[in-house]
Structure formats: C-alpha cells, structure tokens
Backbone as numpy.savetxt, mean C-alpha at the origin, in Angstrom:
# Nx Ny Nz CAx CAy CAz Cx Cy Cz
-3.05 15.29 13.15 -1.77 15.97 13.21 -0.76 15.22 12.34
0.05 15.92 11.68 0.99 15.15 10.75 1.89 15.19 11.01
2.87 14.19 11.13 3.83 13.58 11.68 5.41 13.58 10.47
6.16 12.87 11.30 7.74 12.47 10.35 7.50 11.31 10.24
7.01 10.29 10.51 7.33 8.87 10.23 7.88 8.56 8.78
8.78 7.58 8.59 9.47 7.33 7.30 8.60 6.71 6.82
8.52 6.90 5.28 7.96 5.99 4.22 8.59 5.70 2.91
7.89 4.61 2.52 9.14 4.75 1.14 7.84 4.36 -0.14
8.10 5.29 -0.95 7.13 4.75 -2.18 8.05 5.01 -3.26
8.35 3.84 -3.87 9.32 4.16 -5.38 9.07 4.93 -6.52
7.66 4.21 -6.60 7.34 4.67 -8.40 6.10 5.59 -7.95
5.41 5.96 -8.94 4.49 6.97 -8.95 3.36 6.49 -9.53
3.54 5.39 -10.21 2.41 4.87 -10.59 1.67 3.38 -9.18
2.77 3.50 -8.10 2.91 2.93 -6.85 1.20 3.08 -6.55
0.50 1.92 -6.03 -1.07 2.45 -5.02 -0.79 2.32 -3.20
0.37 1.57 -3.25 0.60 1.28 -2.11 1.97 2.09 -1.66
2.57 2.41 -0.16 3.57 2.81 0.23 4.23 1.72 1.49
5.30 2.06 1.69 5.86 0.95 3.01 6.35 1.93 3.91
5.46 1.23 5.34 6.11 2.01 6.59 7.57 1.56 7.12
8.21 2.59 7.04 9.76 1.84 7.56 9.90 2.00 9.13
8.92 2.17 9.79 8.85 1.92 11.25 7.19 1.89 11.53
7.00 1.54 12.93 5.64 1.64 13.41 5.06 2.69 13.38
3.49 2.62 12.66 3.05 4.04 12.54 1.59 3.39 13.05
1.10 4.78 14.20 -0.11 4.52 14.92 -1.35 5.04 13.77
-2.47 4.00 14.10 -3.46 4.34 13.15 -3.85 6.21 13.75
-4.39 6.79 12.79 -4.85 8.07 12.78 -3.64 8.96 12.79
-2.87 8.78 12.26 -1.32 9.42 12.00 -1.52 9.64 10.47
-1.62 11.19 10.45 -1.38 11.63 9.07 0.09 11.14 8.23
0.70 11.01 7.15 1.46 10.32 6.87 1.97 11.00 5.76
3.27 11.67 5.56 3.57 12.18 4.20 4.09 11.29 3.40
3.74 10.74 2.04 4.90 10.41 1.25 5.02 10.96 0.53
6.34 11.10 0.25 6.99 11.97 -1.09 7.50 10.74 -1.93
7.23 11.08 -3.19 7.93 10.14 -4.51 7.90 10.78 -6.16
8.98 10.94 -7.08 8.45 11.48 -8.26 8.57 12.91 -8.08
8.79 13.73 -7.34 8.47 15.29 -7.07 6.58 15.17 -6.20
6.19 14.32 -6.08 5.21 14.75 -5.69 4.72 13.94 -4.12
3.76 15.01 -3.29 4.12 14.77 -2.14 2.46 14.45 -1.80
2.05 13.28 -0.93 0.75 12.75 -0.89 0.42 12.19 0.61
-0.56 13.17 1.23 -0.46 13.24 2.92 -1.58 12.00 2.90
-1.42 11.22 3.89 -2.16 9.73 4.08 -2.58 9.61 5.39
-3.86 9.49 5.68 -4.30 9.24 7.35 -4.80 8.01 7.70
-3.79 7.10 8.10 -3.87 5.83 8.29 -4.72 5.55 8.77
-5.63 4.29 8.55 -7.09 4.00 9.40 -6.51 3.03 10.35
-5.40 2.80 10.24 -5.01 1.58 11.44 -3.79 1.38 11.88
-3.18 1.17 12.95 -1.56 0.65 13.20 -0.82 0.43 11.92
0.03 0.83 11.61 0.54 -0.11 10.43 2.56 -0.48 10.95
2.65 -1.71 10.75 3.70 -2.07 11.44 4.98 -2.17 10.60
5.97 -1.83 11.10 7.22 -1.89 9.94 7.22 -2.44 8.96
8.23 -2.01 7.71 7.39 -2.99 6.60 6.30 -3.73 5.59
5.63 -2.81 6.61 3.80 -3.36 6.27 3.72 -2.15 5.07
2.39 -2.61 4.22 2.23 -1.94 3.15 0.66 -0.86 3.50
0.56 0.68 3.18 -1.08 0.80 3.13 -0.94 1.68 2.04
-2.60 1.87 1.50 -2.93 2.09 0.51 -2.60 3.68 0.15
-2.12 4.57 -0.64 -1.79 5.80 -0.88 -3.12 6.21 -2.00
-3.45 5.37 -2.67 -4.56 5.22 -3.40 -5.74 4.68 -3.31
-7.05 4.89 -3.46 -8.47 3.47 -3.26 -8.13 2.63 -4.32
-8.01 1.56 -4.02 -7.93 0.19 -5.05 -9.07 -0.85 -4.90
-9.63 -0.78 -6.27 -11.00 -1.80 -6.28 -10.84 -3.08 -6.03
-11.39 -3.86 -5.71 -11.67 -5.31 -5.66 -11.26 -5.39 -7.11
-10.23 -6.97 -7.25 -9.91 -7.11 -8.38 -8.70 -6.23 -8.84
-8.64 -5.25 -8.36 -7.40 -3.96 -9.39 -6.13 -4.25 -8.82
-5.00 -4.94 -9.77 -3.28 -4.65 -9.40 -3.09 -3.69 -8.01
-2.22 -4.23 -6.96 -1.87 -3.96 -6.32 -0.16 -3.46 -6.45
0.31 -2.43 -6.83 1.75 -2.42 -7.30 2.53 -1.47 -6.37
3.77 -2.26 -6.37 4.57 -1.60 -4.85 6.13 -1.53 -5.68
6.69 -0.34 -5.62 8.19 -0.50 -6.39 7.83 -0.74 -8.10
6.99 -0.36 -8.39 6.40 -0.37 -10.10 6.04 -1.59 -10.64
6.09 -2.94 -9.82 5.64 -4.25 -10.11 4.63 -4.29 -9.32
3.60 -5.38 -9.74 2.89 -5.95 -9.31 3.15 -7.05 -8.80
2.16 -6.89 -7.42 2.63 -7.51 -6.09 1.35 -8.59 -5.95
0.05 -8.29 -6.41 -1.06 -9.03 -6.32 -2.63 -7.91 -6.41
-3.35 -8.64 -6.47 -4.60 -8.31 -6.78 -5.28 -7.89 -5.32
-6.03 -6.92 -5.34 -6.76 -6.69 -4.28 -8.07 -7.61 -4.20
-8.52 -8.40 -2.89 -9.84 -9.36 -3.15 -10.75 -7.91 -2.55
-10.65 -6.93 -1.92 -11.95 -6.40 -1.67 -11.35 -5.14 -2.11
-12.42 -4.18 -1.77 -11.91 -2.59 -1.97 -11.35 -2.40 -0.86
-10.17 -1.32 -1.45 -9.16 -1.05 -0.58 -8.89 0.62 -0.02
-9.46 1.22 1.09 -9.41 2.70 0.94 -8.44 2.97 1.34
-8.19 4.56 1.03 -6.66 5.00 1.38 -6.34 5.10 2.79
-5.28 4.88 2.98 -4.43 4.68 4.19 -4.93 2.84 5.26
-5.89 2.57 4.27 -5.79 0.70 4.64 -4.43 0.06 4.71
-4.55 -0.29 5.84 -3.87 -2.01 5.59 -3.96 -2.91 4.31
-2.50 -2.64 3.63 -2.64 -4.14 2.27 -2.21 -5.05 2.97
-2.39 -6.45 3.03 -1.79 -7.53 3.81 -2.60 -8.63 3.03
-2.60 -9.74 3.40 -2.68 -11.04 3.22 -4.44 -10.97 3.33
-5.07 -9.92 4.08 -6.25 -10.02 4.12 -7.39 -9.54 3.40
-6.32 -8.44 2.26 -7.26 -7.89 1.26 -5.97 -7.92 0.03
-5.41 -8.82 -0.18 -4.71 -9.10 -1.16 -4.36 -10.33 -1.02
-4.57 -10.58 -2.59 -3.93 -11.97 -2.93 -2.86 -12.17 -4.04
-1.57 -12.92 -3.97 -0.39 -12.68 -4.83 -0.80 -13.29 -5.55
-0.08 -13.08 -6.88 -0.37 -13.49 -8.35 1.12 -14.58 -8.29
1.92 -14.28 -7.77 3.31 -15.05 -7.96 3.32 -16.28 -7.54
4.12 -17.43 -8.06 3.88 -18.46 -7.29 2.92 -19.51 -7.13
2.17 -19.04 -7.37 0.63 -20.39 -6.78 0.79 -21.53 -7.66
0.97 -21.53 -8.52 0.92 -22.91 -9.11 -0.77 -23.58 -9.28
-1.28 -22.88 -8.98 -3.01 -23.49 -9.38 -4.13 -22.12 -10.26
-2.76 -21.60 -11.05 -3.71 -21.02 -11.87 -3.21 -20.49 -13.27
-3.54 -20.70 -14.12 -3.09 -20.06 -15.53 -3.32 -18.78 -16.08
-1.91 -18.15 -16.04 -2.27 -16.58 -16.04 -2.02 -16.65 -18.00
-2.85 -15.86 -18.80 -3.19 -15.33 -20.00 -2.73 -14.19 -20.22
C-alpha cells in the first residue's frame, strides 16, 4: 500500500533518496524530483534522515545524494535498501588513500 511519507531527492541523476521521518520497511514510497515521480518499496525500517536506494547500485558504483558524491557502494545495493555505513564507504576525508 502506498503511503505519504516525506522524501527528499534533489537531483535526478540522485541513486539514493532521504527519509524525512520514520518509514516502516514494506511501505511503498513516492519520490518525486525533476518532474519525475519514482514509487520505492522499502525492504527495511528506514529512520529519519537515513538514506535508501531509489536505484540498484553495484558494488564499487558512486553513491550520489543532492548531485555529489557521497561514497562508493562496498556491495550491491537493491532498490529501496538501506545506504548506511554498512554498504557504503565515504570517499571524503580518510586520509589513507590517493584519489587519481
């Protein structure tokens, strides 16, 4: 069943969206962004703020939220996943690696 819960996705070239409140896993999910509107059936809780996937993103493939890149996905990522700390890793910051 599809629901109102808020979401926010900026860009369109976006793989990810942000829940702006608690959304129960198996909650269909509209986001609208760009003129175009993309229904999402969450596989899991996703908690304010939290990011899930609007797109499948491969192991390895840019993770981009607001038209930047946010980090790399370490596994495959299906739609309406959880992005978090557990299937992404940031590119920003680390200091132990030389980006080319």
């Amino acid at each position: 069943m599809e629901t109102n819960y808020s979401t926010v996705m900026m860009k369109p070239i976006d793989n990810v969206a942000v829940a702006l409140t608690n959304i129960p896993g198996g909650t269909v999910v509209t986001v609208n962004c760009g003129g175009n509107t993309i229904a999402v059936e969450l596989k899991e809780n996703i908690e304010f703020g939290h990011k899930f996937a609007v797109a499948p993103i491969s192991s390895g493939q840019d993770i981009l939220k607001y038209g930047e890149v946010i980090g790399v996905a370490v596994k495959d990522i299906a739609v309406g996943e959880h992005v978090h700390v557990h299937n992404l890793e940031g590119k920003r910051g680390r200091g132990d690696r030389i980006v080319s």
